[in-house]
C-alpha positions as CSV (number, residue, x, y, z in Angstrom):
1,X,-6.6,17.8,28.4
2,X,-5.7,18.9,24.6
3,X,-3.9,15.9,23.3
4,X,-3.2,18.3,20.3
5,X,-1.1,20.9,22.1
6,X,1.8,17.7,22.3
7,X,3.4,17.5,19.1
8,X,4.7,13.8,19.2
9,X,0.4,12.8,19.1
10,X,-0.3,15.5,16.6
11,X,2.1,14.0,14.0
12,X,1.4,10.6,15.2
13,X,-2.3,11.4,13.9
14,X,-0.7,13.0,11.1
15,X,1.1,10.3,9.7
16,X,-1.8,7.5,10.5
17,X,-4.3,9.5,8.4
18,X,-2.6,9.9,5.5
19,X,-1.1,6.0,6.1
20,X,-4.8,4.9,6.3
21,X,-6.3,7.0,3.7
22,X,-3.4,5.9,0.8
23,X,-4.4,2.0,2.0
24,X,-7.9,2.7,1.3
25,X,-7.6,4.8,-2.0
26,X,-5.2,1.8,-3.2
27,X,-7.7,-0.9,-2.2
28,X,-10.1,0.4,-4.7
29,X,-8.4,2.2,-7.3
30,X,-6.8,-1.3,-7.7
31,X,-9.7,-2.8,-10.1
32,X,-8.0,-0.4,-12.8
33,X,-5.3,-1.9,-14.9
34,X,-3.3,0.5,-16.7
35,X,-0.4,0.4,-19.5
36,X,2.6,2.2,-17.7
37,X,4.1,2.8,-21.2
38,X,1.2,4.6,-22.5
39,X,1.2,6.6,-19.6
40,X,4.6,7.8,-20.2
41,X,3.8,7.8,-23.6
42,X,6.4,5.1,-24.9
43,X,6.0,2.0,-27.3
44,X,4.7,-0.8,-25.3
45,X,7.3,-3.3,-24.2
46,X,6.8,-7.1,-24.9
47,X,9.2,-9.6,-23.2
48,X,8.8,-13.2,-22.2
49,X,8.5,-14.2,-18.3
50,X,8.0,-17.4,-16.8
51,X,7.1,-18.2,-20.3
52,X,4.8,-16.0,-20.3
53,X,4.1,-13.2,-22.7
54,X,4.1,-9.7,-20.4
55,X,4.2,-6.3,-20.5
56,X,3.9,-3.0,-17.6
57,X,0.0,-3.2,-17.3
58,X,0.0,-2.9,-13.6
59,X,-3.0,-2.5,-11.4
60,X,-3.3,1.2,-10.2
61,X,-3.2,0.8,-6.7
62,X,0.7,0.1,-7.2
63,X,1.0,3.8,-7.6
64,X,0.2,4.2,-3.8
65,X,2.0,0.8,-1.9
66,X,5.3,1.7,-2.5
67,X,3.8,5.2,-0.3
68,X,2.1,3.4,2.2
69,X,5.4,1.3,3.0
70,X,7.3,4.0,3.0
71,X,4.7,5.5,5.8
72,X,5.3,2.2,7.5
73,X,8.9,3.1,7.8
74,X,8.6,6.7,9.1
75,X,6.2,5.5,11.8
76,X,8.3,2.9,12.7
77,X,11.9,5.2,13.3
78,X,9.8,7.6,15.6
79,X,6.7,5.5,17.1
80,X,8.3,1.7,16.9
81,X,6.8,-1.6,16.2
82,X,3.4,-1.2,18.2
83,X,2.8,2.1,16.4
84,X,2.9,0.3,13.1
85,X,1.0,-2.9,14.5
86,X,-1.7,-0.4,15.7
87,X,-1.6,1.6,12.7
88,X,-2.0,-1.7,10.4
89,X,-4.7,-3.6,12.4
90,X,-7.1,-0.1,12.8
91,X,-6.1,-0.1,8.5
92,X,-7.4,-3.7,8.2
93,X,-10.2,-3.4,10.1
94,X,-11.6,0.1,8.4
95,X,-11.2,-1.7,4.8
96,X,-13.0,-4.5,5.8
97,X,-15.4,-2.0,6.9
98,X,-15.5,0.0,4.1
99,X,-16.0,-3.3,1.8
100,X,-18.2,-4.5,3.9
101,X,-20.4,-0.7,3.2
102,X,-20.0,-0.8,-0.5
103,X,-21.4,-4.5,-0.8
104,X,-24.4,-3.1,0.9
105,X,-24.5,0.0,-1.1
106,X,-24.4,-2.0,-3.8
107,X,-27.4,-4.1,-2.8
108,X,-29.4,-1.4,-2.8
109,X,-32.1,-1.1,-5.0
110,X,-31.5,2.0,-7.5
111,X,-33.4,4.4,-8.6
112,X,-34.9,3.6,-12.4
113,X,-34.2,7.3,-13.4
114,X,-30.4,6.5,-12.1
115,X,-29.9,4.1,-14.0
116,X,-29.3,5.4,-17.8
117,X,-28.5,8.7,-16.1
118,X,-25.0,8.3,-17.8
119,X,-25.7,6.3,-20.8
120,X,-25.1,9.5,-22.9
121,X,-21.6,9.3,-21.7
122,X,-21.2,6.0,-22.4
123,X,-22.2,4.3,-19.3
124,X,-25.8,2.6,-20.2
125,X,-26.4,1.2,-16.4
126,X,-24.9,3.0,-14.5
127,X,-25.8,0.1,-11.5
128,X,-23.7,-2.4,-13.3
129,X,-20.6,-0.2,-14.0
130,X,-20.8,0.6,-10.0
131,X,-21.2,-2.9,-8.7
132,X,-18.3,-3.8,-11.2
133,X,-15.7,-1.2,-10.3
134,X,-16.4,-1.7,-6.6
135,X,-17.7,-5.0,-6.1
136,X,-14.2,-6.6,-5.8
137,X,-14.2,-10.6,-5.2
138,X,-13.7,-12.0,-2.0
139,X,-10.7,-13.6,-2.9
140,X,-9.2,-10.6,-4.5
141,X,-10.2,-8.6,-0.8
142,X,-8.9,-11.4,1.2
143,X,-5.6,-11.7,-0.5
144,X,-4.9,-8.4,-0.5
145,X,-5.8,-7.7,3.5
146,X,-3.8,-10.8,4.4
147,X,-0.4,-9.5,1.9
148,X,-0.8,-6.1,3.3
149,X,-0.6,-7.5,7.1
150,X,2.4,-9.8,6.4
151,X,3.8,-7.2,4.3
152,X,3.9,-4.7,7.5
153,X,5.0,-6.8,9.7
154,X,7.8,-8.3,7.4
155,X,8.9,-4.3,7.3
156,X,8.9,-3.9,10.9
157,X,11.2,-6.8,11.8
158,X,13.4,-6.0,8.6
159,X,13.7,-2.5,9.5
160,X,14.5,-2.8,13.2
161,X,17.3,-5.8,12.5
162,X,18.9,-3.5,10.0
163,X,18.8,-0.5,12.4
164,X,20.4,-2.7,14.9
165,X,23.4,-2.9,13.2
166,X,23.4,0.4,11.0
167,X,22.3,2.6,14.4
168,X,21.2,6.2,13.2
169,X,23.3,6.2,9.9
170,X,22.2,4.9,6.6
171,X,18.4,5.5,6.4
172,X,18.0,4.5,2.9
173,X,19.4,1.2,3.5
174,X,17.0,0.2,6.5
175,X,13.9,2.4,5.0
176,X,14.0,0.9,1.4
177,X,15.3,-2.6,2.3
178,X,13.0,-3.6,4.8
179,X,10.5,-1.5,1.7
180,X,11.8,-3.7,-1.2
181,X,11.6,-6.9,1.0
182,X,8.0,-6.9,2.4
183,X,6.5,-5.4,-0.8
184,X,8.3,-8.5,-2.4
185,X,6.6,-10.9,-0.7
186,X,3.6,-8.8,-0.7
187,X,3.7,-8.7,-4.6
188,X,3.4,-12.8,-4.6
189,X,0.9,-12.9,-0.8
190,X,-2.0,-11.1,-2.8
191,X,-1.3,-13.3,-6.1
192,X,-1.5,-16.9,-4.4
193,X,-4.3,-16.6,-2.7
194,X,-6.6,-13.9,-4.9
195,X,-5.9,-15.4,-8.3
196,X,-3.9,-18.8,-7.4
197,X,-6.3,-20.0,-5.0
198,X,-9.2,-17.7,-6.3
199,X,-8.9,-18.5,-10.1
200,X,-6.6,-21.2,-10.3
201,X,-4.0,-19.4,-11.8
202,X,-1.0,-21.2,-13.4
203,X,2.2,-20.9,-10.7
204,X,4.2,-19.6,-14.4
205,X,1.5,-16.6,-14.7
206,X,1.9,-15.7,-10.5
207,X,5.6,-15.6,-10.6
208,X,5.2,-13.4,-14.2
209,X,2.7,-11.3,-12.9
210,X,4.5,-11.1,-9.3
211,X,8.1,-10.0,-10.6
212,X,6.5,-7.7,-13.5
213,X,5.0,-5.9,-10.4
214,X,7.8,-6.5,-8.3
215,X,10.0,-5.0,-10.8
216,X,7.6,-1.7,-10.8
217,X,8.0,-1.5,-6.7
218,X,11.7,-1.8,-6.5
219,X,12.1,1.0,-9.2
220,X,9.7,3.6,-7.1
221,X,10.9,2.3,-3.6
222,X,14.5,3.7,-5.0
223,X,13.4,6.6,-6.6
224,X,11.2,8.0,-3.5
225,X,14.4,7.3,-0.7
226,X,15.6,11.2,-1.0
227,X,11.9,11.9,0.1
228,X,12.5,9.4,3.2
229,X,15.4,11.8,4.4
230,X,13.1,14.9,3.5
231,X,10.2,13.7,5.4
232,X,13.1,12.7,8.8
233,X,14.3,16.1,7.9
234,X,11.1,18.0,8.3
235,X,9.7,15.7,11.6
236,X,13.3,16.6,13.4
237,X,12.4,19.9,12.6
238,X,9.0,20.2,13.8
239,X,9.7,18.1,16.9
240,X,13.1,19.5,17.9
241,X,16.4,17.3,18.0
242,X,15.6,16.2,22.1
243,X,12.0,15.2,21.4
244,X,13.1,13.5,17.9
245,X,16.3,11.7,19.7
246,X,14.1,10.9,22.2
247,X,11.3,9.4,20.4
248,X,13.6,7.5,17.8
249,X,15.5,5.9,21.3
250,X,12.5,4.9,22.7
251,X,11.4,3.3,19.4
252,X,13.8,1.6,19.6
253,X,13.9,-0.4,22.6
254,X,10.3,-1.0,22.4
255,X,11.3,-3.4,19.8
């Protein structure tokens, strides 16, 4: 049987792999900490929150949640709750794998020559910089597969009760609510128990830290919605307006 030739499992595969892949970049590109106003080139801004002194440095894996949710709400109008339950368990369980690889790679012994290999670019062991930049802390991997998992299925229930009373019309209210209210409570999940819990944290500095992220989110969830009807646009088109209706039906009532 070619599973391929039926379009409804080639786009389901589709949409998981790049749902999977932006989890996984996100997980580790999130040790980087980044000024958003020098990226855009602007003074920094200063402001008091909590009573705490903050400005936009956000970690980088912000750049690809707001996508991944997103994702979770495509998947969900055509393939329902258990295609986003299935989706976000097989996500959990690869980037526990893929941790679990690099704390071995990282525990193996290197090569002398290796090493220094880079300390004319500034990098004088190169064994340290790797184990730093990938060697996230338990609590930091924990909190951020256990906010990711509440976070999904916060969007799923969100999503479905809104579509319950909208029906077909208004996507970008059930697409970037259910959005802005997982990836709230996501923002805070990840922050309690990684740096709460894991570094006893001040509540003041989670609830600054939460909402200047927060604040980030909500901004980009609103700003990619025309791409939520783009991407609906493009699906109906590839799967024709029976198979779509019929997929977004049975989506449906398998909540």
């Amino acid at each position: 049987m070619n599973i391929l030739a039926k379009k409804e499992i080639k786009l389901f595969l589709l949409l998981g792999g790049f749902f999977i892949a932006n989890a996984i970049i996100a997980e580790f590109i999130g040790v980087k900490i980044f000024s958003l106003e020098a990226t855009l080139g602007i003074a920094p801004l200063s402001y008091m929150l909590f009573g705490e002194q903050m400005s936009f440095n956000l970690t980088a894996g912000v750049i690809l949640w707001p996508v991944v949710f997103i994702m979770t709400d495509i998947i969900n109008e055509y393939y329902g709750k258990k295609g986003v339950q299935f989706l976000s368990y097989l996500t959990v369980g690869l980037i526990s794998f893929a941790f679990l690889m690099v704390f071995a790679a990282i525990h193996l012994a290197p090569a002398d020559w290796w090493i220094d290999s880079a300390s004319n670019q500034g990098v004088p062991n190169f064994q340290m910089a790797f184990a730093k930049i990938f060697g996230q802390g338990l609590w930091i991997i924990l909190g951020s597969l256990v906010a990711f998992l509440i976070g999904q299925m916060l969007d799923v229930a969100v999503f479905h009760k809104l579509k319950k009373i909208t029906g077909e019309q208004k996507i970008w209210l059930r697409a970037t609510g259910s959005t802005l209210v997982s990836q709230f409570v996501d923002s805070f999940v990840v922050l309690i128990i990684a740096f709460k819990l894991g570094a006893d944290w001040s509540w003041a500095l989670v609830l600054a830290v939460g909402f200047n992220n927060y604040f980030y989110k909500f901004f980009v969830a609103v700003v990619l919605t025309p791409i939520i009807y783009l991407a609906h646009s493009l699906i109906d088109r590839y799967l024709g307006k029976e198979l779509a209706d019929k997929m977004k039906n049975e989506a449906s009532e398998s909540h």
